[in-house]
C-alpha positions in Angstrom: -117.9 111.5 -8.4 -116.0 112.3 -5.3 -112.7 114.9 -5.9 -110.7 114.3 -3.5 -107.9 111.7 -3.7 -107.5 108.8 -1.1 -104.3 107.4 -1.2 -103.6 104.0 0.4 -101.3 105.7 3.3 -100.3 109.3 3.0 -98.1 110.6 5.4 -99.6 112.9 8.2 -97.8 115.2 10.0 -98.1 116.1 13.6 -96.5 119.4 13.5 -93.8 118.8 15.9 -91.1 117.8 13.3 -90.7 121.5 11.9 -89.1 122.4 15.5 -86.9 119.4 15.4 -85.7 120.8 11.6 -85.2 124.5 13.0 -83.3 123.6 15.5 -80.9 121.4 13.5 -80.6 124.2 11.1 -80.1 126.7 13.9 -77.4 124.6 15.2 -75.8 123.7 11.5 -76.6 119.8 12.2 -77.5 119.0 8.6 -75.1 116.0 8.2 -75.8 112.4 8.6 -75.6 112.5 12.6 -76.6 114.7 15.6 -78.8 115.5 18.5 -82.1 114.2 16.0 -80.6 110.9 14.9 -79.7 110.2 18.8 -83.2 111.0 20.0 -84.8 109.6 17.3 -82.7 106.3 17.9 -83.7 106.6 21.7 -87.7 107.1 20.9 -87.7 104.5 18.5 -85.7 102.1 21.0 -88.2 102.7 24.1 -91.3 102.5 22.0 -90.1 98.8 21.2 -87.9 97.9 24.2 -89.9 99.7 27.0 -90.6 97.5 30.2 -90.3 94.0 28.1 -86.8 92.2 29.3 -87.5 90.0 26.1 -85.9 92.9 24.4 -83.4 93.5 26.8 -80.3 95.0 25.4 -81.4 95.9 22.2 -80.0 98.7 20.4 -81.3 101.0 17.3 -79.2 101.9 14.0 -80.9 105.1 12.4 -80.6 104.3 8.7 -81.2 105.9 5.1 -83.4 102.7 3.8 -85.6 99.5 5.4 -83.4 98.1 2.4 -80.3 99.1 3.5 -80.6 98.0 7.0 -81.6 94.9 5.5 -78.7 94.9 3.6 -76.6 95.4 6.7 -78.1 92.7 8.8 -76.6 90.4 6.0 -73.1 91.8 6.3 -72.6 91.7 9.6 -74.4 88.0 9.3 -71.1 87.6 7.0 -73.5 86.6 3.9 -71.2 86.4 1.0 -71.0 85.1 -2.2 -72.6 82.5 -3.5 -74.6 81.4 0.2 -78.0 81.5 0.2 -80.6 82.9 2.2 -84.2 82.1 2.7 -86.6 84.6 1.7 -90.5 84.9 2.6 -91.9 85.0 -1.3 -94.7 86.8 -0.4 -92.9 90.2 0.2 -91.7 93.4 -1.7 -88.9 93.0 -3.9 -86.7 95.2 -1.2 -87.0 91.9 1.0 -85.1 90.0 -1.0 -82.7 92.5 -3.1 -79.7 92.9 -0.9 -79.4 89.0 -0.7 -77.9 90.0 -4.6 -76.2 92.7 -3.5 -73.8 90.2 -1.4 -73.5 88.0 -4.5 -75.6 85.4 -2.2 -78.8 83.3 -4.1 -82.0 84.1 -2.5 -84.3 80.8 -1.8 -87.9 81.5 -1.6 -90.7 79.7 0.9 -94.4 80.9 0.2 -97.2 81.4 3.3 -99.5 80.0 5.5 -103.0 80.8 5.3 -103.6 82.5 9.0 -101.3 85.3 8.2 -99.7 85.1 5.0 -96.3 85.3 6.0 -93.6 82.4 5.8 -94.8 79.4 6.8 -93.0 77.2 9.0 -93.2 73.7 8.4 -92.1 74.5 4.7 -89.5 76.7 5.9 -88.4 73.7 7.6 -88.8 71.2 5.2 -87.2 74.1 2.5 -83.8 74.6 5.1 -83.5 70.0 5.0 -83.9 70.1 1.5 -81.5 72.7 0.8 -78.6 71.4 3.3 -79.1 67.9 1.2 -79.0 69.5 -1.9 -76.0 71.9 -1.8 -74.5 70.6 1.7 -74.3 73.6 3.4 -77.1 75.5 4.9 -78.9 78.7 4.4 -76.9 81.8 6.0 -79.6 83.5 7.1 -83.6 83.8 7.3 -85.1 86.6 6.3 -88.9 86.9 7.5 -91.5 89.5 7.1 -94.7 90.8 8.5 -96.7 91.5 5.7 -99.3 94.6 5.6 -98.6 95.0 9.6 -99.8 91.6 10.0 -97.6 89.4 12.8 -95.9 86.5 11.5 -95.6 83.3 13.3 -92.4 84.1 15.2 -92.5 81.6 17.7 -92.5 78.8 15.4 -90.1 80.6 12.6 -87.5 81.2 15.2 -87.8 77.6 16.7 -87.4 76.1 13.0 -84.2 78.6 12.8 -82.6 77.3 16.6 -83.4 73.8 15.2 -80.8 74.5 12.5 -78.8 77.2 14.0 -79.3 79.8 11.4 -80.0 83.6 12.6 -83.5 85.4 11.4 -83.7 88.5 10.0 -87.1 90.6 10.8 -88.5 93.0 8.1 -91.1 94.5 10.3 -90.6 97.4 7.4 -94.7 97.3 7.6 -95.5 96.2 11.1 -94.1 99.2 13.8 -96.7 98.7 16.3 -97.3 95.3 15.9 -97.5 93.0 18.2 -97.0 88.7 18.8 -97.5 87.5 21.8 -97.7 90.7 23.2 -94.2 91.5 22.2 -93.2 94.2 19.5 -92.7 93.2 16.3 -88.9 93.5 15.0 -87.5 92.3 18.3 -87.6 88.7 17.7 -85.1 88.2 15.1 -81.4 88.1 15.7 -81.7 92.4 13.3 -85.1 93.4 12.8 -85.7 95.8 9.9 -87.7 99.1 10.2 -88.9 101.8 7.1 -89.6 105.5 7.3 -91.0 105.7 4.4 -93.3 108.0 3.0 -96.6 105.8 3.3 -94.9 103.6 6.3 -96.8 104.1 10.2 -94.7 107.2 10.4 -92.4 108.9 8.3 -89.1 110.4 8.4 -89.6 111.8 4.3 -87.4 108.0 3.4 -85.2 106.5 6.2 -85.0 103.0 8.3 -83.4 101.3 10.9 -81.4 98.3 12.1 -82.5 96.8 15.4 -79.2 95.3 16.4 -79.4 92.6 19.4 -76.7 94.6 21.7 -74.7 98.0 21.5 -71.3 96.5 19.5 -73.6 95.3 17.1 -74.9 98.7 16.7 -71.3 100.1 16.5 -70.6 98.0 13.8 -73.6 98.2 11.8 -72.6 102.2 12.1 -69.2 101.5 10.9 -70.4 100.2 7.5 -73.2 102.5 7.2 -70.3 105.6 6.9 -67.8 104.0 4.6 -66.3 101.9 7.0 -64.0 104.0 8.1 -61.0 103.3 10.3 -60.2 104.9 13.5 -57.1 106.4 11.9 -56.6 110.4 11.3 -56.4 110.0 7.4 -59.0 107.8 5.6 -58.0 104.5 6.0 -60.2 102.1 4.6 -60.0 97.7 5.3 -63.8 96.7 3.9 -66.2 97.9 1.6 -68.5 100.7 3.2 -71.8 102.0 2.5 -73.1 105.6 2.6 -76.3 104.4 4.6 -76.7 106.9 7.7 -80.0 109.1 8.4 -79.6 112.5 8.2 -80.4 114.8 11.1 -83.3 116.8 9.3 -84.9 113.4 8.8 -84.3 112.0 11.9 -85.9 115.3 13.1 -89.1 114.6 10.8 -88.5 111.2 12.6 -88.5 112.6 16.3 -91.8 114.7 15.2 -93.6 111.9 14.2 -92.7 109.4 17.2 -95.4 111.7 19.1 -98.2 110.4 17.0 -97.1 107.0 16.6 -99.3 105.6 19.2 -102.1 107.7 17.6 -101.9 106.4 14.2 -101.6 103.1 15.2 -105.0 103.7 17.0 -106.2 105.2 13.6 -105.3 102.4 11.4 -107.1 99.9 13.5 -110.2 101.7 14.0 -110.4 102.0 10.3 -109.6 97.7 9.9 -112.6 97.1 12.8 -115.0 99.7 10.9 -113.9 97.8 7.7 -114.1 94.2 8.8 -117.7 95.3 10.0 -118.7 96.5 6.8 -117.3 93.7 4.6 -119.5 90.7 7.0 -122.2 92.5 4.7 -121.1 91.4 2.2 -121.0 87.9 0.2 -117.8 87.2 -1.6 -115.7 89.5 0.3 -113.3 88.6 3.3 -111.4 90.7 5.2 -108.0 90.0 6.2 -108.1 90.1 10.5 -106.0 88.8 12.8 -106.3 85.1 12.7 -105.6 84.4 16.6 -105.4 86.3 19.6 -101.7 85.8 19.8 -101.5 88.6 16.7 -102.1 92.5 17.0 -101.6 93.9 14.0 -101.6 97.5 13.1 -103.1 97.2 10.2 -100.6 99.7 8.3 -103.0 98.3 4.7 -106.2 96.8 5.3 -106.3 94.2 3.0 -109.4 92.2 1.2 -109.8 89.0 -0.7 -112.5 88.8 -3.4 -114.3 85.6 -4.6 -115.0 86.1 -8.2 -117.7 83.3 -8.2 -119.6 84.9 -5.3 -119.4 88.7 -6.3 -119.2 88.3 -10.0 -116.4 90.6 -10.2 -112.1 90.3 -9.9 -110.0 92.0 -8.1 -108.8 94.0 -10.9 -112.7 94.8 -11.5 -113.0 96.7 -8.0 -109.8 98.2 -8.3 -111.0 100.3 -12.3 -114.2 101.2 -10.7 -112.4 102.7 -7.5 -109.4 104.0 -9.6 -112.6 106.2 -11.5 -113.5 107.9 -8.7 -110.2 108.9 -7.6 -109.4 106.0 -4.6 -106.5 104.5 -4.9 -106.4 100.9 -3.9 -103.4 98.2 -5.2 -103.2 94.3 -5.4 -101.7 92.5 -3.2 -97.6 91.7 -3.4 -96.8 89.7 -6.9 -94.6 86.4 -5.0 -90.9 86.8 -5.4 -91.4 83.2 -7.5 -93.1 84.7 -10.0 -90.9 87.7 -10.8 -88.9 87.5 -13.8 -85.6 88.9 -11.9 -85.9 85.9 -9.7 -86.9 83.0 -12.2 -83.9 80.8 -11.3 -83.9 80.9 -7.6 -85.5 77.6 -5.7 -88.7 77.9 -4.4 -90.8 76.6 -2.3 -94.2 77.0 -2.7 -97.8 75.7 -1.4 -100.1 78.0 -3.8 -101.1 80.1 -0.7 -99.5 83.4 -2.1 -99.8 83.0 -5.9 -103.9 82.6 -5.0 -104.2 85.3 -2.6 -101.8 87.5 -5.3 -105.2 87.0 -7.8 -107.6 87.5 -5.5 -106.7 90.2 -3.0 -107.0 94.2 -2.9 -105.3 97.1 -0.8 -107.7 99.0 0.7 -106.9 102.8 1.7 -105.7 102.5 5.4 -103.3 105.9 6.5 -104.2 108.7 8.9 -105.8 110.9 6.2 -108.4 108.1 5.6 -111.8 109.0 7.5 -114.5 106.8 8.8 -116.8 108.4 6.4 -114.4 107.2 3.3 -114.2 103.8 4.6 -117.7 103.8 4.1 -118.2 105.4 1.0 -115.6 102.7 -0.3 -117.2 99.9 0.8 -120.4 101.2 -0.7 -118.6 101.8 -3.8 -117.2 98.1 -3.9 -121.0 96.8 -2.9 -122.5 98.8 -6.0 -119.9 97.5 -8.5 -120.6 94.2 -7.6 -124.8 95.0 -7.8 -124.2 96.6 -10.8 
C-alpha cells in the first residue's frame, strides 16, 4: 500500500506569502485592513476584470468567509424576513445558510444534466409558481458553479431580467472559470469568492464580495466592520457583522495570486489526463465540460459510476481508495434532502438526487501528480476487476 496521503485539494504554497506576512508584521498591520487586503483586493479584481468591459466597474470586498459575503450580498439585496430566495439544491450547505440568517425561506431548484448546476427552465417555471403561490416574488437568486464547473449564466440571468430579480453568483469553487469566455463571478448582480483551505488558492479561510460598482463595495465594507457610523464615538443605526479579512491573510492571499494561473493550469491537466484514462473504462464517466461555451477549472474532478456496468457503487470505490490512504468524497447531498431544510419548497427533476448516488470526488489540487492520477485510476480499474 502506498503511504502517502492524497487529499482531494491541499493547499500549495508558492513561497511568496511569507514576505507579504513579514512585512505586515514589520509594519504592525495585523488588523482586519492594510496595504495586503488593498493589494490583494486589486490582484483579485484584475485577474477577473482585466481587459473585459463586461466587467467594467466592478469592485472587490476582501472578506473573512465565501459564506459571509454571501450573506452580505443578501443584505445589501435588502432580503429580510420571511422573503424567499431561490437556491441551486445541488450546492454546499454554505449556499443556502445565510438565506436563514436574514429570517428569509430558502426555495430550492435542482440541475440540468450538462453541468449540474441550476437549471433554467425550472428556475423559471419555480420563480411563476412561486409569485402564484405566495404573490410576491423571490428576493433574490442565488446560483452556483459547482466543482469549478460553469453554470449556464446566460440563460439563468435572462430567466432573472424576465422577472426582475438580481442573481447572486457563488463562484466559491470556480476562480478561473470561464462562460463564454468571461470569468466566472462577474455575471451576477455580487458574485461570491472562497479562500479556503482546499479552494484554487488560499488565504488560510477568507472570501470576497464582487460588488457591481465602488458604493456597493463601500457598503458592503460598512456592514462587514460593525456598521459603524461616521461619527467620533461608536454610533451604531443597523446591525453589523465582524466579516473583514485580516492583513496576514490577505498577505497569504497576495502570495498565492502569483500561482493562480499555475494551478489553474495544474488542475486541468490533471481533468484531461483523467478524462483520458476513464474512456478506458466501461461504467465510468467523467464529468467534462459539456460545450465549448464552458472552461472550467476543474477545482474537483468529479466521476459518475454505473453500478450495473462496473459491478461496484460509489461508496465501493471510495472503501477501497480510503484503504490505501486517497481521499476521495461523494458528490454534494441536494439541499432537498437535508433534514435542516425538510420544509422548504423544492423543485426538483431527479437530476441531482441521481448524480448524489452515483458520483465520486476525485483528488484534483496542486499536490496531486500525474503519476497519482494514474495509480488511482488503476486502483478504481482493479476494484472493479476484482
Amino acid at each position: 500500500m502506498q503511504t502517502k496521503k492524497i487529499h482531494l485539494c491541499l493547499a500549495h504554497m508558492s513561497g511568496a506569502e511569507q514576505r507579504f506576512i513579514d512585512e505586515a508584521f514589520a509594519d504592525s498591520w495585523v488588523v482586519p485592513l492594510g496595504p495586503n487586503v488593498d493589494g490583494f483586493e486589486e490582484d483579485l479584481k484584475k485577474f477577473l476584470t482585466d481587459g473585459d468591459p463586461r466587467s467594467e466597474g466592478k469592485e472587490i470586498a476582501a472578506l473573512s468567509a465565501g459564506t459571509a459575503a454571501i450573506h452580505l450580498a443578501l443584505v445589501l439585496l435588502g432580503v429580510g424576513q420571511d422573503d424567499e430566495v431561490i437556491c441551486q439544491s445541488f450546492t454546499f450547505a454554505a449556499s443556502a445558510n445565510p438565506v436563514v440568517y436574514q429570517g428569509a425561506k430558502p426555495v430550492f431548484v435542482d440541475s440540468e444534466a450538462g453541468s449540474w448546476n441550476m437549471d433554467p427552465d425550472l428556475l423559471d417555471a419555480a420563480i411563476a409558481d412561486r409569485i402564484e403561490k405566495t404573490g410576491r416574488k423571490p428576493k433574490a437568486i442565488i446560483a452556483v458553479h459547482l466543482y469549478g464547473m460553469p453554470a449556464q449564466m446566460d440563460r439563468i440571468c435572462a430567466v432573472a431580467d424576465k422577472w426582475g430579480i438580481p442573481v447572486v453568483e457563488d463562484a466559491a469553487e470556480a476562480l478561473g472559470s470561464k462562460y463564454q469566455g468571461r470569468m466566472c463571478g462577474t455575471f451576477g448582480h455580487f458574485g461570491i469568492l472562497s479562500f479556503n483551505g482546499n479552494k484554487m488558492i488560499t488565504t488560510s479561510g477568507g472570501g470576497a464580495l464582487v460588488c457591481p460598482d465602488a458604493e456597493s463595495k463601500k457598503r458592503a465594507l460598512f456592514f462587514a466592520t460593525q456598521a459603524r457610523e461616521p461619527f467620533p464615538y461608536y454610533q451604531h443605526e443597523h446591525i453589523g457583522y465582524n466579516y473583514r479579512l485580516s492583513n496576514i491573510s490577505a498577505g497569504i492571499g497576495r502570495g498565492q495570486m502569483t500561482i493562480l494561473d499555475e494551478h489553474i493550469a495544474h488542475h486541468r491537466r490533471l481533468a484531461a489526463l483523467y478524462q483520458e484514462l476513464f474512456a478506458e473504462i466501461d461504467g465510468i464517466s467523467y464529468h467534462a465540460n459539456p460545450s465549448a461555451e464552458s472552461d472550467s477549472n476543474y477545482w474537483l474532478s468529479t466521476i459518475e459510476i454505473d453500478p450495473q456496468v462496473t459491478g461496484k457503487t460509489p461508496e465501493d470505490l471510495r472503501l477501497h481508495l480510503a484503504a490505501i490512504n486517497v481521499e476521495t468524497r461523494p458528490l454534494w447531498k441536494p439541499m432537498h434532502l437535508q433534514p435542516v431544510f425538510a420544509q422548504a419548497p423544492a423543485y426538483v427533476n431527479g437530476v441531482s438526487e441521481a448524480l448524489f448516488g452515483r458520483g465520486l470526488c476525485l483528488p484534483s489540487g496542486p499536490c496531486v501528480s500525474e503519476d497519482d492520477v494514474r495509480m488511482i485510476v488503476n486502483e478504481i480499474r482493479n476494484c472493479i476487476n476484482g
